[in-house]
N, C-alpha and C positions, 0 to 999 in steps of 0.2 A: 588292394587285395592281391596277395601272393596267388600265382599258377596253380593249379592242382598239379599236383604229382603223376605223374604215367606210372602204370606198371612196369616196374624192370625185369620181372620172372621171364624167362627165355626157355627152360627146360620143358620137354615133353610131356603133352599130356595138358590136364588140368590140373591146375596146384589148388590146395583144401584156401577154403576164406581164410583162415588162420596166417597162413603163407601169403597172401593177398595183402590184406592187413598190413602182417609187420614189413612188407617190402616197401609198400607207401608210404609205412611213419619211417622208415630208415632211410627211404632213399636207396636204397642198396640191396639185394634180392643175397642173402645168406645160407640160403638151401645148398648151392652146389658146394662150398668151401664146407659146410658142417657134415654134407656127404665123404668128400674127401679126406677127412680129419678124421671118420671117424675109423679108430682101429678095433680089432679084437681085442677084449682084454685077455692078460695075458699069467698065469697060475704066479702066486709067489715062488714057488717049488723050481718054474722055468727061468728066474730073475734073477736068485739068486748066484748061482755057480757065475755068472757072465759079471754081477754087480762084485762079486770076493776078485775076482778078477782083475777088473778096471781100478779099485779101491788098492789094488795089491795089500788086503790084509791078511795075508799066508806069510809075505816077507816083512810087515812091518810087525807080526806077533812074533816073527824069531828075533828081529832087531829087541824088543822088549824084553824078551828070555834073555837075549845076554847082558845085555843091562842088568837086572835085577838078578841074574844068579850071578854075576859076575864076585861078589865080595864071597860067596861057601866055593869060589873055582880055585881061588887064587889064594897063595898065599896074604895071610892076614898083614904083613909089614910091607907089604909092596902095596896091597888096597888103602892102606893108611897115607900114602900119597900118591897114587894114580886111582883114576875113576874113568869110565867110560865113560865119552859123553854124545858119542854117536856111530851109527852102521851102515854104512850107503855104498849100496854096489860089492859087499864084500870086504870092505875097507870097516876094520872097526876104528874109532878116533878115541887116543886116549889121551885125557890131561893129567900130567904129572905134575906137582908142585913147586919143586925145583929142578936144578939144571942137576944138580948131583945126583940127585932119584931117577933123572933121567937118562944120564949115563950109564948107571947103576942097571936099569934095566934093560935098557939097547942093549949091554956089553952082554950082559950072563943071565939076565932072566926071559928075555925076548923067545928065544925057541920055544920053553916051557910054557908059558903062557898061551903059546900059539897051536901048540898040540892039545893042553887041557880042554880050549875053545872049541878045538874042532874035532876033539872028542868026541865033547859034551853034544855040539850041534851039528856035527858035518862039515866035510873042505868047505863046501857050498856058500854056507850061511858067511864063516868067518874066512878069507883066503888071506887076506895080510893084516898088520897091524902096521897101525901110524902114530905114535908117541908125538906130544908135544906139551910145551909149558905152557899153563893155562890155568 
């Protein structure tokens, strides 16, 4: 025949049978730790600005804007072989399909593209371009 269990409750006061109870089947007295845990809830309304935030989806919906307006910015013979294919930190990454298209644009189309960019979205969003064959 197993021991009976002691009470583990230590808190002030009288604790309800309830309390009593589950401390003995647990072994463990869980009033004070459920005390502590518990917080205010807290309004969606207050969640949000802190969660857009942490998430950073203000700078990945512009990454997505230049992406997708990217082929009515640019001329159409140059989107026929370079595409965007990413924006991080400012830096848009673009893959070109050959070396000669890629030339092609470093030499004489690079500036243009870079003003239309940041036109269309701000220095902020786009601040340089990185060409590569991809």
């Amino acid at each position: 025949m197993a021991p009976p269990k002691k009470n583990l409750w230590r808190g002030p006061g009288k604790p309800s049978a309830r309390s009593r109870v589950l401390t003995q089947w647990r072994g463990v007295d869980y009033d004070p730790l459920e005390v502590t845990r518990a917080t205010p809830a807290r309004s969606i309304g207050d969640l949000m600005p802190d969660l857009m935030k942490e998430l950073r989806l203000d700078s990945r919906r512009a990454e997505a804007e230049v992406v997708k307006v990217w082929n009515s910015l640019i001329d159409p013979v140059v989107t026929a072989h370079a595409q965007p294919a990413n924006l991080h930190k400012g830096t848009l990454f673009v893959n070109v399909d050959s070396s000669v298209w890629l030339s092609e644009i470093i030499r004489y189309r690079r500036r243009e593209i870079l003003e239309r960019l940041q036109h269309s979205f701000g220095a902020t969003v786009v601040q340089k371009i990185s060409f590569r064959i991809g």
